[in-house]
C-alpha positions in Angstrom: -18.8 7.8 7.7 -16.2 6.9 10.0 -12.0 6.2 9.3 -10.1 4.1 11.3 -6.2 3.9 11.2 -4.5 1.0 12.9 -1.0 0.3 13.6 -0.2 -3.1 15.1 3.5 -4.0 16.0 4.3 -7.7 14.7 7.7 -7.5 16.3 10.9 -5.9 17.0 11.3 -5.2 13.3 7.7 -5.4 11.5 4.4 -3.5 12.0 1.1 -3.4 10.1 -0.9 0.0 9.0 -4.6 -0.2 8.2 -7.2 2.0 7.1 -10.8 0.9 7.9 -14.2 2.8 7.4 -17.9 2.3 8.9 -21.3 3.4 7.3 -22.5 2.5 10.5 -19.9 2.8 13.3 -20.6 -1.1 13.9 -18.8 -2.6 10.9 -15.4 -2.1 9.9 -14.1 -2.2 6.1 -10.5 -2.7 5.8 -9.7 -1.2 2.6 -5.7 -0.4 3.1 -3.0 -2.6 4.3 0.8 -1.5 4.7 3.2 -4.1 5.8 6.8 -2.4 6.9 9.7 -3.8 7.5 12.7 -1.8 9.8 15.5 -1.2 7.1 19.4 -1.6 8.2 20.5 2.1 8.2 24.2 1.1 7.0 22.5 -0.3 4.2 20.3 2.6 3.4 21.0 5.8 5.0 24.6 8.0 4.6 25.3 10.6 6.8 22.0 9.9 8.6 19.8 10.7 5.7 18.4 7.8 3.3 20.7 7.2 0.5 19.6 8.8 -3.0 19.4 6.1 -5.6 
């Protein structure tokens, strides 16, 4: 069995992560997809570190 991470950049501000696998190493399986989106560090972050909620 094979894996197969992929990151693909949407834009300046959202990217995809996938996780794949192949029996064969012909045929791909997606079985994980991670959308992100780039967060406003004023919003989230204090004194550079993410804010504890």
């Amino acid at each position: 069995m094979k894996v197969r991470y992929k990151w693909t950049k949407l834009d300046e501000d959202h990217a995809r992560w996938e996780q794949a696998f192949s029996y064969d190493g012909g045929a791909w399986e997606t079985n994980w997809t991670a959308e992100f989106t780039r967060a406003d560090p004023a919003a989230v972050c204090e004194a550079g570190r993410p804010r504890r909620q």
